[in-house]
C-alpha positions in Angstrom: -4.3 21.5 2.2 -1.0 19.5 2.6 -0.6 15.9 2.3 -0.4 14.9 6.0 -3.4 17.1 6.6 -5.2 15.7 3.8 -4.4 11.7 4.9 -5.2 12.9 8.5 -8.7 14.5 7.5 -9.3 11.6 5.2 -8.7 8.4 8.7 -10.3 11.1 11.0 -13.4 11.1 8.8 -13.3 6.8 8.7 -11.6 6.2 5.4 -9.1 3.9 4.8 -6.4 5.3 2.5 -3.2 3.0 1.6 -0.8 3.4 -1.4 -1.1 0.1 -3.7 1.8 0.9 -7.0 1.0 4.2 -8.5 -2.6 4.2 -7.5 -4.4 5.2 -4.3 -6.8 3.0 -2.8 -9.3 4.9 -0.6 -12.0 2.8 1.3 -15.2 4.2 0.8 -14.5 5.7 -2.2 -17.8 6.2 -4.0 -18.8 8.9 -1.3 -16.1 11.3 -1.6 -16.5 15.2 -2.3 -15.6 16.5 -5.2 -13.5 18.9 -3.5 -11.1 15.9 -1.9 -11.2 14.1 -5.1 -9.9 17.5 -6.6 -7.0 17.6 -3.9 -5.9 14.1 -3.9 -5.2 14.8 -7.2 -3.2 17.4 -6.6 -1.7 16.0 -4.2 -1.3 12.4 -5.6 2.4 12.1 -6.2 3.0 13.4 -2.1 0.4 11.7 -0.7 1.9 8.2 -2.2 5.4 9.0 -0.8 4.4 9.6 2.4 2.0 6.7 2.5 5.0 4.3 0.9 7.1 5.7 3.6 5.0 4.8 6.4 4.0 1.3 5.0 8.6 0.6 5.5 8.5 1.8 8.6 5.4 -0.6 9.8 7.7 -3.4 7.5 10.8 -2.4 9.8 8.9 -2.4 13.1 7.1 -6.0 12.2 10.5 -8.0 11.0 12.0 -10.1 13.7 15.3 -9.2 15.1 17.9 -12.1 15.1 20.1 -12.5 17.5 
């Protein structure tokens, strides 16, 4: 499974999944399978990105314009 579809499965199902530094954070955690824990490792490094990426954009869309 790819990144996106992984994050998408993971909101669909009710989790909350942010990037905090190098670490995931993944809201409940303590009743993942062991067959997502397997591909979020896997898939750690791209799932971070993608989740830092998206926390800028929300940054960008929330800072005031001046004028």
């Amino acid at each position: 499974m790819l990144a996106p579809e992984l994050i998408f499965q993971l909101w669909t199902a009710g989790y909350s999944i942010t990037a905090d530094g190098q670490y995931l954070d993944i809201s409940p955690a303590d009743d993942l399978s062991p067959e997502i824990v397997e591909q979020l490792k896997q898939r750690k490094a791209e799932i971070l990105s993608l989740l830092k990426l998206e926390q800028q954009q929300d940054a960008r869309l929330l800072t005031p314009v001046q004028s």
